[in-house]
C-alpha positions as CSV (number, residue, x, y, z in Angstrom):
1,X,8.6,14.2,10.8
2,X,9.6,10.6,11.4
3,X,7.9,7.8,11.1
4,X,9.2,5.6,13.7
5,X,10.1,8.3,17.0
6,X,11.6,5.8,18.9
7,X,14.3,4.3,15.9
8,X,15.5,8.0,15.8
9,X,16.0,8.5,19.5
10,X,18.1,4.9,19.6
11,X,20.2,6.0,15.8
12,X,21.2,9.6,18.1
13,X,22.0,7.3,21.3
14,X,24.2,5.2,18.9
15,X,25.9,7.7,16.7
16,X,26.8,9.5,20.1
17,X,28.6,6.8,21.8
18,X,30.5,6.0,18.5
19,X,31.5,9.4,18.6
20,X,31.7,9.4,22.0
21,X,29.8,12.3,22.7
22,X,29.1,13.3,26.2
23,X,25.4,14.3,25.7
24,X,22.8,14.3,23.0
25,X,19.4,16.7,22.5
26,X,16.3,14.0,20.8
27,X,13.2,16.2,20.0
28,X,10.8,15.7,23.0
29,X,8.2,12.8,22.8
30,X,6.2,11.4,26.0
31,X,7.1,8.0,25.0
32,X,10.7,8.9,24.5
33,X,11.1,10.2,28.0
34,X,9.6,7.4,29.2
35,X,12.2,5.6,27.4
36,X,15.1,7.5,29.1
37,X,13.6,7.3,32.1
38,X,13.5,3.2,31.7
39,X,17.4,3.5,30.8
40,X,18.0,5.9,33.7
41,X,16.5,3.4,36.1
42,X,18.8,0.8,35.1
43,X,21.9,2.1,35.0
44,X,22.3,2.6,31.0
45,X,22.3,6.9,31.0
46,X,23.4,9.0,34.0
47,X,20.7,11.6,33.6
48,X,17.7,13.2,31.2
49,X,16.4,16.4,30.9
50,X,13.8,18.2,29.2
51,X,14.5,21.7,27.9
52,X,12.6,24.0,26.3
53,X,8.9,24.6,26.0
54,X,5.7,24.3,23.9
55,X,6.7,22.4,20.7
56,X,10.4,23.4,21.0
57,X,10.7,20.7,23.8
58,X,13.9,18.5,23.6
59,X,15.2,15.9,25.8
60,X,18.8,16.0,26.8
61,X,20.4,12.4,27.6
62,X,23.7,12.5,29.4
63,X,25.7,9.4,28.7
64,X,27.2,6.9,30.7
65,X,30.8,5.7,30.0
66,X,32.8,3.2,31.8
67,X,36.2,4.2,34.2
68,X,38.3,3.9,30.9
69,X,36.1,5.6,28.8
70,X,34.2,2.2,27.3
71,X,30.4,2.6,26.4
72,X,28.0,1.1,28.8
73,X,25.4,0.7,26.2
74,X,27.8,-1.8,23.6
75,X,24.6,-2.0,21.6
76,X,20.8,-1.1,21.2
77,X,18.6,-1.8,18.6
78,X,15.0,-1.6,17.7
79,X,12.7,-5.0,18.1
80,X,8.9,-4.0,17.7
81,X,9.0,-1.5,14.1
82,X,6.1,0.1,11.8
83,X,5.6,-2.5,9.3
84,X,6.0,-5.4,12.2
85,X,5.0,-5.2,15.6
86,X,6.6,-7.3,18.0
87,X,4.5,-8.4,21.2
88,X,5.5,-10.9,23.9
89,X,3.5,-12.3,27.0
90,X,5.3,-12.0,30.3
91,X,5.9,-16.1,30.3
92,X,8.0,-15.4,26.8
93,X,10.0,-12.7,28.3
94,X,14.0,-14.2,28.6
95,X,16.6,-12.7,30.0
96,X,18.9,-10.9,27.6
97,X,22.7,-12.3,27.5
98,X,22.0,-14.3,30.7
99,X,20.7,-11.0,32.3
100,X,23.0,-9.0,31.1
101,X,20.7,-6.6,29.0
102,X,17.4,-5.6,29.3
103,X,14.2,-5.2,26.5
104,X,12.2,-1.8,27.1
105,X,8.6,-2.9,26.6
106,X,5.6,-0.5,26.3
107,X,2.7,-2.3,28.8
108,X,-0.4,-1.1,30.0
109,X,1.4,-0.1,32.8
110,X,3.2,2.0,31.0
111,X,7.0,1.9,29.4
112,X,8.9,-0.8,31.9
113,X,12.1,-3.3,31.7
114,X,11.5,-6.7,30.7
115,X,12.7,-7.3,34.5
116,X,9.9,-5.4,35.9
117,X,7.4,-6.6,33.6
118,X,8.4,-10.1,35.0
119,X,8.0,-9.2,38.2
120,X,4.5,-7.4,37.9
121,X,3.1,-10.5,35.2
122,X,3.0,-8.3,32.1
123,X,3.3,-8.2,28.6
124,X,3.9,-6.1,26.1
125,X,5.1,-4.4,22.5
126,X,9.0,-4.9,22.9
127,X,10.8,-1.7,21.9
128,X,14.0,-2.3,21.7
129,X,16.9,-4.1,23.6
130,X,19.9,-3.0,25.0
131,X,23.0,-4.4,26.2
């Protein structure tokens, strides 16, 4: 049992690509899917999968390297944690690295890209960036 889900999913992403694994299996959590499924949108993972049923439920994430083999993500970390929560209105949501990146934010319209959440008006708690 962890404490913060989402910090674990992004520590397996990153000890992955330093590894450069092709895959990695992160204990199934709705949020978490919703998660891959934000970095499967824009362009960060090739592909997710859920495995497995009941409480055995896993989520499979296959990575996304470059044509010579260079990480796509070159870094992700965790904004918004337990002890702090991080919340930002959609006129304080900047591009990251000049557009470069992206923030995953968790809205009332569910888990969405800072880009989206700009173009529907909405704020959120900002999970974690990536770039």
């Amino acid at each position: 049992m962890t404490t913060d889900p989402v910090a674990d999913m992004l520590t397996r992403i990153r000890n992955a690509l330093k590894v450069e694994r092709v895959a990695v299996s992160i204990p199934y959590s709705r949020l978490k899917c919703q998660v891959a499924d934000v970095l499967k949108r824009e362009g960060y993972i090739w592909e997710y999968e859920v495995q497995g049923e009941g409480k055995y439920r896993s989520i499979n994430i296959l990575l996304k390297y470059g044509s010579n083999g260079e990480c796509v993500i070159q870094r992700i970390r965790k904004i918004s944690k337990p002890g702090r929560r991080y919340y930002c209105g959609p006129k304080d949501l900047q591009p990251v690295l000049g557009g470069l990146g992206i923030r995953v934010l968790s809205t009332n319209k569910g888990v969405i890209s800072d880009r989206e959440a700009r173009d529907q008006n909405v704020g959120g708690e900002v999970l974690c960036e990536v770039w």
